[in-house]
N, C-alpha and C positions, 0 to 999 in steps of 0.2 A: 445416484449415490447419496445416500442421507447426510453421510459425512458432510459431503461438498457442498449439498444443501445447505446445510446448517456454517458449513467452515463461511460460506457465500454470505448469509444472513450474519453471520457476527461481524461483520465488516460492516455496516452499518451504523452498529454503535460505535460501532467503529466508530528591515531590515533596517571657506577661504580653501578651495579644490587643489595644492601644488603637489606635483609631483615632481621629483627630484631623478631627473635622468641625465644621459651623457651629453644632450645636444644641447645646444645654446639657443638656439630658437624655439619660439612659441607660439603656439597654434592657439587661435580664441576659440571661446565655447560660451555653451550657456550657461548663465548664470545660476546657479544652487539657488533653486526657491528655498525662501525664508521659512522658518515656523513658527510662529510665536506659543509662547508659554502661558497657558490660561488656568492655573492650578488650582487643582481639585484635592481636598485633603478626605482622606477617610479613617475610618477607626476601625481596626479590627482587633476586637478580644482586646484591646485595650494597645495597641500599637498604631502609631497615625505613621499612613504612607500618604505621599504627595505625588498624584499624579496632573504633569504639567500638557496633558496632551491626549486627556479623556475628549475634546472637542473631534476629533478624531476618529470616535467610534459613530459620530453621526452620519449612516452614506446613502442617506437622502436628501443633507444639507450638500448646497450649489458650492458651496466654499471648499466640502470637503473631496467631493470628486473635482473642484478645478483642483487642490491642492494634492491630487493622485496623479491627473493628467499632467503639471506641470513638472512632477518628479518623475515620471514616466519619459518623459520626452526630455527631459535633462539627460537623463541615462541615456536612452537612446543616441545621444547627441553623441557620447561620449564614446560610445560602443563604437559607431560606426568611423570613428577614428584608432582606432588597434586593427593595428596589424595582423594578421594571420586568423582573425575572428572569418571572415565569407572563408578562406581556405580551412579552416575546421567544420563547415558547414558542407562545400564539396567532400570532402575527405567524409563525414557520414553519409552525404549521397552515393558516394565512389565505396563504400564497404556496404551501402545497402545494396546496390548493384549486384554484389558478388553472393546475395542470396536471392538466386533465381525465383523463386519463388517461397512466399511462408505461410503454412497450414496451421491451423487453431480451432480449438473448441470443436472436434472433431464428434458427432454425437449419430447413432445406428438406428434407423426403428427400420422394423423389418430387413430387410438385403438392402435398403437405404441410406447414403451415408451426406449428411449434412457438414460443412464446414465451414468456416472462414480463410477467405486465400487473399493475400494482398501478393502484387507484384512491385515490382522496383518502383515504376512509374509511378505509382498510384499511394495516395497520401492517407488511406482507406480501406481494409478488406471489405469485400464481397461477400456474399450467401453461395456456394454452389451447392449442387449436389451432383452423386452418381451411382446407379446400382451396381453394389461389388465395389470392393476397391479398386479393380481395376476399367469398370464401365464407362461411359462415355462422358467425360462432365460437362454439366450444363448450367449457365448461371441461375439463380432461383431470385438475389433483389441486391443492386447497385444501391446504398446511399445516396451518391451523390447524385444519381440521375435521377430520383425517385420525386424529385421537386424541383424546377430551378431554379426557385426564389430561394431555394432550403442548403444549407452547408449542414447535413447529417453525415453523423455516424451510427454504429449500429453496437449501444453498448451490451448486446446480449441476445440472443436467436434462442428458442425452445422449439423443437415440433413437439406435436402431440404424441400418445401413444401410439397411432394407429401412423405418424408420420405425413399425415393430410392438413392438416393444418398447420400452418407456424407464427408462432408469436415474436414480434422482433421490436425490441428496444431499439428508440434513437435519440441522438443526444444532437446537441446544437453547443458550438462555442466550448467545446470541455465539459460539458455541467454535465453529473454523473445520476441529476435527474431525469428520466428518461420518460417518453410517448410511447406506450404499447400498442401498437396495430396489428389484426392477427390475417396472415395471409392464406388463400387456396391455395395449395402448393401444385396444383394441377394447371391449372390457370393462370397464376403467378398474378392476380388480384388483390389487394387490401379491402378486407368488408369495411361497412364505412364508418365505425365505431371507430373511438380511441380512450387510451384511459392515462391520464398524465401526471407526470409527479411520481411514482414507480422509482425508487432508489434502484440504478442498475437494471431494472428490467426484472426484476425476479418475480417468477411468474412458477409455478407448479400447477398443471395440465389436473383434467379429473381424468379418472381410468374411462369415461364412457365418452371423453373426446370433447365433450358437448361445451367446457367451457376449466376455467383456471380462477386459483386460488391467488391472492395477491397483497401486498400491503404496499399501500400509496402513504407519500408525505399528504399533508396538508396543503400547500401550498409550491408551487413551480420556482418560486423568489427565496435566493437563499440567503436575504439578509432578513427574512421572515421569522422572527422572534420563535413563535408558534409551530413553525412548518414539520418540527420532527419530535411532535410533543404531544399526546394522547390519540396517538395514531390507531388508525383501526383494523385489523384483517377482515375481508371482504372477499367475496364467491362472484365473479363474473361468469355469466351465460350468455354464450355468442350470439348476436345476433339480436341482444337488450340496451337497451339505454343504460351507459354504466352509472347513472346520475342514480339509479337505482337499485343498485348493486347492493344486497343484504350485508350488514355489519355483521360477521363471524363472533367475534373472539374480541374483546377491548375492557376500556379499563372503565367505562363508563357500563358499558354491560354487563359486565362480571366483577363488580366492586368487591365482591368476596375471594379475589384470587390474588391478590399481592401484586398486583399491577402496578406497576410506578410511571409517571407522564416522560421518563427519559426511558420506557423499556418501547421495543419493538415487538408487539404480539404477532410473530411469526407462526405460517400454519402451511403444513407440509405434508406431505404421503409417504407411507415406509414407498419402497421399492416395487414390494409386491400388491400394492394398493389395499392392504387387510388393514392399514391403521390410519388415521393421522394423528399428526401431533401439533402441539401446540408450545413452543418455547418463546417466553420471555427473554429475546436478545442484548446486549449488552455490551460493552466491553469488558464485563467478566465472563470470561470465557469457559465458567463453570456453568451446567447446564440448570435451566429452572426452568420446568417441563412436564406437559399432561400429553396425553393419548386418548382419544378417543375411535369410535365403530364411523368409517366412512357414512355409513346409513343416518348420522346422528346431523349429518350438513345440512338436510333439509328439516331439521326439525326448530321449532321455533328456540329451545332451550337446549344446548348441548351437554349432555354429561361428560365430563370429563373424570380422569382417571391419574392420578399422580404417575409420573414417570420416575422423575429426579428431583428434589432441589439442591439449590445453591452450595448446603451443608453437606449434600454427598458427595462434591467436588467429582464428578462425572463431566468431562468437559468433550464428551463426543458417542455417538450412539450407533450401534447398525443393525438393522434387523435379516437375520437369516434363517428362513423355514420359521420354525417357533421360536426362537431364539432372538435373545435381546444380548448385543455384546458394549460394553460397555468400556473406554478409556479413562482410569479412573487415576485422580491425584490422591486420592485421601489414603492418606500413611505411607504413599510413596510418590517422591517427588517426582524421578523421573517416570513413573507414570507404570500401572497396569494394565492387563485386561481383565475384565469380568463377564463372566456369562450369566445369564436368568431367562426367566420366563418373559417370553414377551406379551403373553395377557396379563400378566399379571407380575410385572415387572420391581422390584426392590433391590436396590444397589448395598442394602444393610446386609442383606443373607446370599446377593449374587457369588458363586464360585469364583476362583481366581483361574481363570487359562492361563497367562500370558504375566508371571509374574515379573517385580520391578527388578531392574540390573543394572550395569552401569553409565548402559547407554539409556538416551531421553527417545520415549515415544513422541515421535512430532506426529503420525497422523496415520487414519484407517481407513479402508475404503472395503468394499465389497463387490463380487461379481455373483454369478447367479449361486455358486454353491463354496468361493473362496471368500476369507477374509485375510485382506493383506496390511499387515502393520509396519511401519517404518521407521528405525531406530535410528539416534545419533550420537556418537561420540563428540559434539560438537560442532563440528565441519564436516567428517563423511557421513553418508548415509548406507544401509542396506535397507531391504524390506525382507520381509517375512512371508510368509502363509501359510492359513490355516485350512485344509479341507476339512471342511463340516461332515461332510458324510461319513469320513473314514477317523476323524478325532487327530490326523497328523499332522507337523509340522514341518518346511523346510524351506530353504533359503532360497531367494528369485535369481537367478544368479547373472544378476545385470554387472558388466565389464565394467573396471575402472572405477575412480574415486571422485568423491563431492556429491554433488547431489543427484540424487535418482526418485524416480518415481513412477505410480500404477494410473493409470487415468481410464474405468472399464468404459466400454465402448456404449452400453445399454444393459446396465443392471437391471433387476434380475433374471434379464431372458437370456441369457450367453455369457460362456465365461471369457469372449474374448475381451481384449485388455491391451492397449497401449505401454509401453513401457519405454521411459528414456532418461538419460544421463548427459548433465553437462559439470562444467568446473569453471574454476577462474581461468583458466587455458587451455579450453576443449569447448568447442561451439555446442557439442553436444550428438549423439545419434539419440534416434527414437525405433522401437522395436515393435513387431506384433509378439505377443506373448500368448502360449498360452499356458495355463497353468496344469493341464492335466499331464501332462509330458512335461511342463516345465525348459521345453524349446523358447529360442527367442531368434526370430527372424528380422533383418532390417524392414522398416515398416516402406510399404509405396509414398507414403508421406515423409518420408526421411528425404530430406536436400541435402546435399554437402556442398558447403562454399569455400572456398581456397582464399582465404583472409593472409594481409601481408604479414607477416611478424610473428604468428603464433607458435613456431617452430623454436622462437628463441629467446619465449617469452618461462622465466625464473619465479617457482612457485615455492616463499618458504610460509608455513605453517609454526606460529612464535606461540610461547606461552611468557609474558614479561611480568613483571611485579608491579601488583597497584599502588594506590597510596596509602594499603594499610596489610600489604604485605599478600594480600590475596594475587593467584595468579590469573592474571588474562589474556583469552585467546586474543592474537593478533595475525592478520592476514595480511601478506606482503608478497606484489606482486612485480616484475621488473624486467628489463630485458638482457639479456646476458652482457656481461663486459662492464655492467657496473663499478663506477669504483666509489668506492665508501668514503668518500673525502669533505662531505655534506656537501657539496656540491648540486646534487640533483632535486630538482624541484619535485616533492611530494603531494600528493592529493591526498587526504585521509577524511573520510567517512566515516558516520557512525549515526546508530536509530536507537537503539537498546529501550523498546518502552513495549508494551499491550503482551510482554511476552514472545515475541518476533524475531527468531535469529534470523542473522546474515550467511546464508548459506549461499555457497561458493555457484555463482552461476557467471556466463559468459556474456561480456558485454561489447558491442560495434565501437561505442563511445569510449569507452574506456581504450579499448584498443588503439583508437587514436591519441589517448594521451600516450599510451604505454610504447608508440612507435615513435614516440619524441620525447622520448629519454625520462618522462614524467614516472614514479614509481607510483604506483597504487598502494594506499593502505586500509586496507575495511579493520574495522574497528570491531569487537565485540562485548561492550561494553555491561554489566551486568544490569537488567532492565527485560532484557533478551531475555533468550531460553537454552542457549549453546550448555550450558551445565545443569540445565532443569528447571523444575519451580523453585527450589531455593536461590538460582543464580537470575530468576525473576523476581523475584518476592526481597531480593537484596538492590532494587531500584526500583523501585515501584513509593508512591507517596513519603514518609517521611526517610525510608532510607533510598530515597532519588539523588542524593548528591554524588553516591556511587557512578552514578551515570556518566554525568561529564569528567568526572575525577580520571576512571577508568579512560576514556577518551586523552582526557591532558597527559594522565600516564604514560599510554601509547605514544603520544608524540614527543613525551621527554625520551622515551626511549629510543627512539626513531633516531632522534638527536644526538642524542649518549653514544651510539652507536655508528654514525657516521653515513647513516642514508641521507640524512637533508640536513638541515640548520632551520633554524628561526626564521633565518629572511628568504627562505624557501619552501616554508611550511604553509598549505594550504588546508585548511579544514572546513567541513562543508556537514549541513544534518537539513534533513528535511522532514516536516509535517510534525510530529513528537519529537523527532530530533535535531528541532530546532532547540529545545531547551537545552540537548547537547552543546550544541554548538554556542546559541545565547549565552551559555552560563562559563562556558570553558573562554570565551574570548574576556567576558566581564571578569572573570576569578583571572584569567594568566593572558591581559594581552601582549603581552612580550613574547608569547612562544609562535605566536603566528606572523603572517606576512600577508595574508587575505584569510577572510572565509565567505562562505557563502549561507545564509539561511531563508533556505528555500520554504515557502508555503510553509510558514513556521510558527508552530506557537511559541511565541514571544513573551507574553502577559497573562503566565500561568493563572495569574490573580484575578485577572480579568474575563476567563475563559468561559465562565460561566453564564456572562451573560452576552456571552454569542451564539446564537442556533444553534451551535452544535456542541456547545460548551456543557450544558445538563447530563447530555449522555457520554460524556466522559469523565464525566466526578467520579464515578469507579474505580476509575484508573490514577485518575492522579489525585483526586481529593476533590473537597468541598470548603466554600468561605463558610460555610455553617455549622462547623468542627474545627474547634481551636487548634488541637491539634495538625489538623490536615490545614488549615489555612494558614497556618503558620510554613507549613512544607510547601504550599504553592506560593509561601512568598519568597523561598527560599530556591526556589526552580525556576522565579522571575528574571526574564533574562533584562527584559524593558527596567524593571524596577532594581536592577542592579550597574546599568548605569551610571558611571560616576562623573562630573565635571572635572575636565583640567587632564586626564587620563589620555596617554596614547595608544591610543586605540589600533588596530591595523585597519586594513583595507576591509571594508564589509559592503557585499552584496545583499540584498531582503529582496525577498522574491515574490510578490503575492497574485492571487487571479481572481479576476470582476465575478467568475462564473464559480466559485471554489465555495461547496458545503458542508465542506469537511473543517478548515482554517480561514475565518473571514480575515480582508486582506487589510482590515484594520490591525489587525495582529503584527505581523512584520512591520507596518505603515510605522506605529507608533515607535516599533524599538528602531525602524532608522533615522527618525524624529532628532530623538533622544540620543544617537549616537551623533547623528551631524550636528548637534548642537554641543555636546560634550566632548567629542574628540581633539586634541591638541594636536597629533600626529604630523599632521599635513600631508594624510591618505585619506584617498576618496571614502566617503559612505551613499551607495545611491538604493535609489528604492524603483525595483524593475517590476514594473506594472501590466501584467500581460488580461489583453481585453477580448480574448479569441482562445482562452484556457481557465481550466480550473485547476484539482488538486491535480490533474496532468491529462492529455488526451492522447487521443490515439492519431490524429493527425501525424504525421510524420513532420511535415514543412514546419508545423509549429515547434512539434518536440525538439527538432534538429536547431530551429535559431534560438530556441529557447535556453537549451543547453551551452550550444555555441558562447551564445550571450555571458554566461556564468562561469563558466570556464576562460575564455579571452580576459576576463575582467581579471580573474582570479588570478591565471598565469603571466599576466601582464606584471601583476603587484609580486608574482612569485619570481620574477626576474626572469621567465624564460627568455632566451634570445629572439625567439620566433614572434615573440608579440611585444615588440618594443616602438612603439612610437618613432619614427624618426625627427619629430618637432617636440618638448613635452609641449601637455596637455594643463594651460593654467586658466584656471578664475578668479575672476577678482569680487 
């Protein structure tokens, strides 16, 4: 699917200890490593900020990793005395349990069906395979056996088109850098080539088997300045020295193409192997994109052919037969279709199929002769389709509400297709579909797990007032018998940033707070896309204060209302929604009682000159636009900070292995908080050195979470996590 292709690709550019309890007795602990204040003054556009704890972004100075590990191991000290923390860590063992087994990344060549299967036991999926869905399955490659000095996972599997070959990504530690090794699938062999440094594994096959298209970082070390910065796309041929591997497509090659040292030059195959293309990825999620003749790979100078730019606000592509379909924003927010010529493609004169309405196109996929477009009101979804052949339309008609989706099994050789639905309280079925009948049969990969509580779990769907009278969705989830007296300890989340709703899916983790009386609140703050590109584009750079406003909204409301209180209110943002949460506790610490900010940008200001800072100035701004610097000083969670302030309880969450948020980012805002806070609530900084921006390890996820939550719910008053001694430092 090109779509996915490309949806795949733009993910790239893609925080004096007392606690005041009932007991009289006191438990020792470690002592709060110190920080010292080494102030650095800067000037921007004519505004000096003082940052007291730039020493900090040094993490190859011995001082600053001892100064990680010793607040790592504080925390941990600290953790391993709450209560009900291992019993939350069982309780996700004991709900993973009751999914017998779980299927993913399901992918077809020929009557061959590749997947990923993890069982209970196992902290890891597997590679199987089997002919037919219903054939005999057989393993094809274990991670973790595949070395035994090696703790992999497998962040990604491709077969070829012929299904003989496979290419499979592995990661080490969470790092979402990955080693491509391509296996015989017949032999279940690794030829002895590798190619490392692979964001994710993305890897696109050539039609004739022989070898894959790919774009590596520069470097494996993700505190590498350099590492995701005039990157090259490259032609791998099996069975070659990839130290040799021809440079495609780059910015040093093609200095005539608007190449910028934060773009990803991604390079790809329609479906039917008649084009490729060539996109400039981004965190703008509007296409900047050529096309070229497959024939043109082996030629020393590629012609290319304009697809889209940036100005035609096309932010998604599909080829069917001759045809070029296009998801297009420009003059309508929440989103069209347009059709054209696929040799000769213009988004200025392309037709309209699929005009704008009032729900938001979130995404398009294709099978061999449908395309299926997917609308939203928000929170639910339907999908569509379009048969090409015949010019009709008509609805998929997948059961029930929230989120739904088409996933084709092997475009464009079959129209068969996946289909499945889950919600905030429905684990979810998956369906085979097929589109010419428009049947939907439960899929052989469909498991149903009998989870405790979900029968009595209360789903409302809120629209409350912001802080400038705009209304926003809020998602509020709970277990019946509630009583509205503020009493119950709240969880509430929120991300609102690259355009990215929070659509209602079903969570193990959540479940467990929500069978202990915890209520869930997802936030949908605008940043997102719940309302389209205007309810994007109204949190995005200088209008991002929306963002957290929207968040604090929701929890005055929460408040107002009689679901929680103050000293039961937990808020929590992760990765971009850390500046959520950073900037909501800094503007209104009174309204909380913990949060947590997870793998957070912290130091919007400073984001720039972290590896992976360049390639997100798109999205939130640049220090080299007064304007926009002035908005990322104002999204600074670290730089807002105040001394003498009572702070709540905050968690900073960072990972050794993380290329997404370096973990100086959190490091410094809980610096600055445990040096400023008056409260006499914890501020720790949870240092994980076996994760990144998240893995797929289980054991890790589960104490990770664990971790964040007991801390959280401890300072949220739950009963379950109270200390029986407090917890003092002196």
């Amino acid at each position: 699917m090109i779509t996915d292709k490309y949806r795949t690709y733009m993910k790239l550019g893609s925080f004096i200890l007392l606690v005041f309890l009932s007991a009289v007795n006191t438990l020792p602990a470690q002592t709060l490593p110190s920080t010292p204040k080494r102030p650095v003054t800067d000037t921007y556009f004519g505004k000096q900020v003082v940052d007291n704890y730039r020493w900090l972004e040094n993490m190859n100075s011995d001082e600053v990793k001892n100064w990680f590990k010793a607040q790592g191991a504080y925390t941990n000290a600290m953790l391993n005395r709450i209560p009900g923390r291992d019993k939350l860590i069982q309780t996700f063992v004991d709900y993973d349990k009751l999914l017998t087994v779980r299927y993913g990344e399901i992918k077809k060549r020929g009557n061959t069906y590749f997947y990923r299967k993890t069982l209970p036991s196992e902290n890891v999926g597997k590679l199987y395979i089997r002919e037919g869905k219903t054939g005999t399955e057989k393993l094809l490659f274990d991670p973790l056996g595949s070395e035994k000095s090696k703790k992999y996972a497998m962040s990604t599997f491709t077969p070829s088109p012929d299904g003989r070959t496979m290419a499979i990504g592995l990661q080490e530690g969470g790092a979402e850098l990955s080693t491509i090794r391509t296996m015989d699938v017949a032999t279940r062999t690794f030829r002895p080539e590798s190619i490392t440094a692979v964001f994710g594994g993305g890897i696109d096959w050539l039609p004739d088997n022989s070898g894959f298209l790919y774009l590596p970082n520069n470097s494996l070390d993700v505190k590498d300045p350099q590492g995701n910065l005039n990157t090259k796309a490259r032609l791998h041929k099996l069975g070659t020295n990839p130290d040799a591997d021809p440079e495609l497509w780059s910015r040093a090659k093609n200095p005539d193409m608007g190449i910028r040292p934060d773009h990803y030059p991604v390079m790809f195959f329609s479906d039917d192997y008649t084009q490729v293309y060539g996109v400039l990825s981004s965190v703008d999620n509007r296409v900047d994109g050529w096309l070229t003749n497959p024939a043109d790979l082996g030629k020393p100078t590629i012609t290319w052919k304009r697809l889209a730019a940036s100005t035609d606000s096309v932010t998604g592509f599909v080829k069917l037969g001759n045809k070029l379909y296009l998801k297009s924003i420009k003059n309508a927010p929440n989103g069209q279709i347009l059709v054209t010529d696929a040799t000769d493609p213009n988004p200025a004169t392309a037709a309209v199929l699929l005009p704008e309405s009032n729900q938001n196109i979130t995404r398009m996929v294709s099978t061999k002769d449908f395309l299926f477009v997917t609308l939203s009101d928000g929170i639910n979804e339907k999908i569509r389709q379009y048969d090409s052949r015949s010019g009709q339309w008509a609805d998929v008609p997948i059961p029930g509400t929230g989120t739904v989706g088409i996933e084709p099994y092997d475009s464009p050789r079959s129209n068969e297709a996946l289909a499945y639905t889950t919600s905030w309280n429905n684990p979810g079925t998956a369906y085979e579909y097929n589109p010419d009948n428009r049947q939907l049969a439960v899929s052989t990969f469909d498991v149903k797990p009998n989870y405790p509580g979900v029968a009595d779990l209360v789903v409302e769907e809120l629209e409350i007032p912001g802080h400038d009278g705009v209304m926003v969705p809020l998602s509020v989830v709970y277990k019946k018998g509630l009583k509205r007296d503020g009493s119950a300890v709240c969880f509430m989340t929120g991300y609102g940033a690259y355009g990215i709703s929070a659509t209602p899916y079903f969570s193990r983790r959540n479940l467990a707070l929500l069978n202990q009386g915890v209520i869930l609140a997802e936030t949908h703050p605008r940043g997102g896309s719940e309302k389209g590109q205007k309810w994007y584009r109204a949190g995005f750079q200088t209008t991002k204060p929306n963002t957290w406003k929207d968040f604090i909204s929701s929890g005055e409301y929460l408040i107002k209302n009689g679901y929680t209180s103050a000293q039961h209110l937990i808020g929590e943002g992760t990765s971009a929604g850390g500046i959520l949460i950073g900037r909501a506790i800094t503007e209104r610490p009174d309204l909380f009682a913990a949060a947590i900010s997870n793998v957070s940008c912290s130091n919007a200001l400073r984001m720039e000159e972290s590896p992976n800072g360049p390639v997100n100035a798109p999205e939130f701004g640049t220090v080299k636009d007064s304007l926009q610097c002035m908005a990322l000083y104002e999204m600074d969670a670290f730089n807002h900070v105040r001394e003498g302030t009572k702070y709540p309880a905050v968690m900073c969450v960072g990972g050794m292995n993380d290329p997404r948020v370096i973990v100086w980012q959190p490091g410094k805002f809980a610096a600055a908080l445990q040096n400023a806070t008056t409260s006499g609530k914890p501020v720790v900084m949870q240092v994980n050195y076996d994760n990144g921006h998240f893995t797929e390890d289980k054991a890790v996820t589960f104490r990770n979470f664990a971790n964040m939550y007991a801390f959280a719910l401890w300072q949220a008053g739950h009963p379950a996590y109270q200390p029986v001694k407090a917890l003092v430092t002196k």
